[in-house]
matplotlib code that plots the C-alpha trace (Angstrom):
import matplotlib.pyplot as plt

x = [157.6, 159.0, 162.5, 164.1, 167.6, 170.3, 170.8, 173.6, 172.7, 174.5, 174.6, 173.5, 175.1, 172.5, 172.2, 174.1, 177.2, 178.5, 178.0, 179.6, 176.3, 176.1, 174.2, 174.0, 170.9, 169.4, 166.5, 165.2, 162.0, 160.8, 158.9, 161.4, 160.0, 156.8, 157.6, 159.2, 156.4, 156.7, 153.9, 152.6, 151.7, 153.1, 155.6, 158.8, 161.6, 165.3, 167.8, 171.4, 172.9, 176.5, 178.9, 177.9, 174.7, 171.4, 167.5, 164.3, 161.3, 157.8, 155.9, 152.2, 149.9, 149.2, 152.8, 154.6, 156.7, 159.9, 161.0, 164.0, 167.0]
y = [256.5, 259.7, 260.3, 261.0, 262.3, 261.1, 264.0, 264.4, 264.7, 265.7, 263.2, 265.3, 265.2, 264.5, 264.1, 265.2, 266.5, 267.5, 263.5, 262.7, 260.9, 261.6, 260.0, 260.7, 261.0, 261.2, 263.5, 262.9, 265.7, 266.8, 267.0, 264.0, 262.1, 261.5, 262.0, 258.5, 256.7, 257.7, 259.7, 261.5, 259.0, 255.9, 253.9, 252.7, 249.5, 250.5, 247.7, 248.2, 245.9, 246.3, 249.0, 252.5, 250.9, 251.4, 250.2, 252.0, 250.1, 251.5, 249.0, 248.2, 248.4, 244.3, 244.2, 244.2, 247.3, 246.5, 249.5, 247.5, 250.4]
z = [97.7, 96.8, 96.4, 100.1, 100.5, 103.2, 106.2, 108.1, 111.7, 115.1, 118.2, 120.9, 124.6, 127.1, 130.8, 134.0, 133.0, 136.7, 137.3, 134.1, 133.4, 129.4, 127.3, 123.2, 121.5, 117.9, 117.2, 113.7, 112.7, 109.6, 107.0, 104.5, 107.4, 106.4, 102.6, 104.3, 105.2, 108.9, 110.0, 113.9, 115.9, 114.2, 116.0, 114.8, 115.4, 116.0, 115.3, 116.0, 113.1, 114.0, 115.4, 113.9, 111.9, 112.5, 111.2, 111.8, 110.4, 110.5, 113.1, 112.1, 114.4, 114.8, 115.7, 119.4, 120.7, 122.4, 124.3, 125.6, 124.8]

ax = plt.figure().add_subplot(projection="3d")
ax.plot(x, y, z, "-o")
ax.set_aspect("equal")
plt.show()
């Protein structure tokens, strides 16, 4: 694998904001992505592992999605 940087990225504010329904959201695009290993169309695990922590592991394709978030 090539040599990928850290990035620093923004949690956006999503939802109704008159109901004070807000949600935050990560959007992760680009190109260190699939210099990554993670490529259109391939689907990925996120694991919270504790408070402010989290894993994404490329999923093959014999293996389970859970979309349980």
């Amino acid at each position: 694998m090539t040599s990928v940087t850290s990035r620093t990225l923004k949690i956006e504010a999503v939802g109704d904001f008159a109901a004070r329904h807000i949600k935050p959201n990560i959007r992760l695009c680009g190109q260190w992505l699939e210099r990554a290993g993670f490529k259109p169309g391939h689907h990925v695990r996120v694991t919270p592992l504790g408070l402010g922590e989290l894993k994404l592991q490329l999923i093959e394709s014999s293996q389970e999605t859970n979309d349980s978030f």
